[in-house]
N, C-alpha and C positions, 0 to 999 in steps of 0.2 A: 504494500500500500504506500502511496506516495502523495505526502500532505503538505498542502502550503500553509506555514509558520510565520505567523509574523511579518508577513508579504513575500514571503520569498521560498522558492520549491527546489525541490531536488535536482539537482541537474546528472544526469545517468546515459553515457555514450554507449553507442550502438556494440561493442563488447560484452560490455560488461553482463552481470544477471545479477537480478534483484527475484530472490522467492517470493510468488504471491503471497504467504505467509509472514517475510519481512515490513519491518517501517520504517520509510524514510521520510525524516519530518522537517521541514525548513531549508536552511539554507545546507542540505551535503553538497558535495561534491563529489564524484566519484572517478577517478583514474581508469583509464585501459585496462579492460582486462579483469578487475574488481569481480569480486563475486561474493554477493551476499546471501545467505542461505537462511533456512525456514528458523523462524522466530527470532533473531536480529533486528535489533534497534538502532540506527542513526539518527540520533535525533539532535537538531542544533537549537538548544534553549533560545540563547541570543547572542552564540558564537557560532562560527560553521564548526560544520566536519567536513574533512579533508582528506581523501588520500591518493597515494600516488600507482602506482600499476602494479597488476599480477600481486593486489591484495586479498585474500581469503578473510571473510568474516564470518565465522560458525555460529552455529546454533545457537541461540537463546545467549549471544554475548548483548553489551550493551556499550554504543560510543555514544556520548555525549559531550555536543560543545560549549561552553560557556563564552559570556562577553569577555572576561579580561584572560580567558584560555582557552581558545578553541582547540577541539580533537582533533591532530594531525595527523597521519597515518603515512609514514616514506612508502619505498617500494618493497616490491617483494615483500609484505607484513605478513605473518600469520597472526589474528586474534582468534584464540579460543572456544570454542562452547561453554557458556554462563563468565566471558569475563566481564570485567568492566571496566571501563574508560572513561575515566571525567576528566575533562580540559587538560589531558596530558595529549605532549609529543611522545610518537614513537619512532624513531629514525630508519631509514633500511635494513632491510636484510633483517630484523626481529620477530625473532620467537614468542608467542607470547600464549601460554598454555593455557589449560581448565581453568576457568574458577579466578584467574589473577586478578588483583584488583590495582587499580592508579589512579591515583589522585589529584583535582586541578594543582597546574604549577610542574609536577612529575614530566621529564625526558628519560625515555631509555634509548641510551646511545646507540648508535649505528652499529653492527651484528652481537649486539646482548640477546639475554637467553631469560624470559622469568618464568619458573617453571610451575608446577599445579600448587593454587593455591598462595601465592607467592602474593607479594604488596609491598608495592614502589609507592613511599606515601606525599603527599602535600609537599609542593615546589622541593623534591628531592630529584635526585641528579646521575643517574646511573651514566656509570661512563662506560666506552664504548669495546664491546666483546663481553662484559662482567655475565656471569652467569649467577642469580638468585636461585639457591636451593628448593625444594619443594618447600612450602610453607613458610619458607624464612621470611623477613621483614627490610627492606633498605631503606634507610632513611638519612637525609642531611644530602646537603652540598661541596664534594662528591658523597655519593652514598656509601653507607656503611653497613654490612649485613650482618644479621642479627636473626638467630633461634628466638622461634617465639615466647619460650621461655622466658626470656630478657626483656619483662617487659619494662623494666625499673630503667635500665638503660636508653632501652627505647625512648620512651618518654620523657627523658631529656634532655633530648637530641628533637624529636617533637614537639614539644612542648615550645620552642623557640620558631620553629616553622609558619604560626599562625594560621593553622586549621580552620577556626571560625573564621577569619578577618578574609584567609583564601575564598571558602567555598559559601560560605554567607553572606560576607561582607559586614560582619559583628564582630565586636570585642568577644573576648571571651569568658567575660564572666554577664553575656545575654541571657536572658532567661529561655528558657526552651520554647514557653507559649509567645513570645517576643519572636523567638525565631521560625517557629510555625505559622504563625499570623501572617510573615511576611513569604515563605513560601508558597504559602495557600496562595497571599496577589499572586503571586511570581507566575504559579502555574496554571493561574487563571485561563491565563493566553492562550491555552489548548481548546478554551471555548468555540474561540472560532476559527481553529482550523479547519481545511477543505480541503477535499479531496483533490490532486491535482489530476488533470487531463494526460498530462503527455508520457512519456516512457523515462 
């Protein structure tokens, strides 16, 4: 399905495939070659998505773009089945397995590896070829990786990142119904999206 966002629709070249079962919402973009499969979400809040050729996006992953960090996707990308993608870059040639999660701000460099389960978090910085463990954690600028176990460490290497200030646009000591209230406008906008016409 392909919806126009906010005035502005998918744009999808005659290569590529979008599963009827996919969304493409807003401003994507889509690369040669691209191939979106059944239950996949691209969806551009009020940043695009982006990617570049001979991209695979699987099953029930999820790219989302925001305004101050739109989802970029290099070439040759593999994303995942159930991963997700918020306003991060992911550079060529990357792997990115089951389940991975990245957060607006997040790059993983050009031929890195994040494997099942794995989380590249808020404006952290994976350099380029590193490979993230199954389930491990990288976080900071460059990243640092980290057993989940570790979460005392983690957290304070996070904690300096600005997680709310990233992906809300709040301090971080907002109140949650503060920061609900303002998502609920946020996603208002899906009111009236429309189905788009073209391919």
């Amino acid at each position: 399905m392909l919806l126009e966002h906010r005035g502005k629709s998918p744009v999808v070249p005659d290569s590529a495939y979008v599963s009827p079962a996919a969304v493409l919402c807003g401003e994507v973009v889509l690369g040669e070659h691209t191939r979106v499969l059944h239950g996949a979400v691209l969806t551009a809040e009020d940043g695009e998505v982006r990617t570049g050729a001979n991209v695979v996006v699987m099953e029930n992953a999820l790219v989302r773009g925001r305004g101050r960090h739109p989802a970029v996707l290099g070439d040759a990308v593999l994303i995942g089945p159930h991963a997700h993608i918020n306003g991060a870059t992911v550079e060529d040639e990357v792997f990115v397995a089951t389940g991975v999660s990245m957060f607006p701000g997040a790059v993983a460099g050009t031929g890195s590896e994040l494997r099942i389960n794995s989380v590249l978090h808020v404006n952290s910085r994976l350099l380029p070829g590193v490979v993230v463990p199954i389930g491990w954690v990288a976080v900071g600028d460059p990243a640092e990786l980290y057993s989940p176990d570790r979460h005392a460490e983690i957290w304070e290497i996070q904690r300096a990142l600005d997680f709310e200030g990233t992906v809300y646009g709040v301090p971080a000591d907002t109140p949650m119904r503060t920061i609900m209230a303002r998502q609920a406008d946020y996603y208002a906008a899906h009111m009236y999206d429309r189905r788009h016409a073209g391919r």
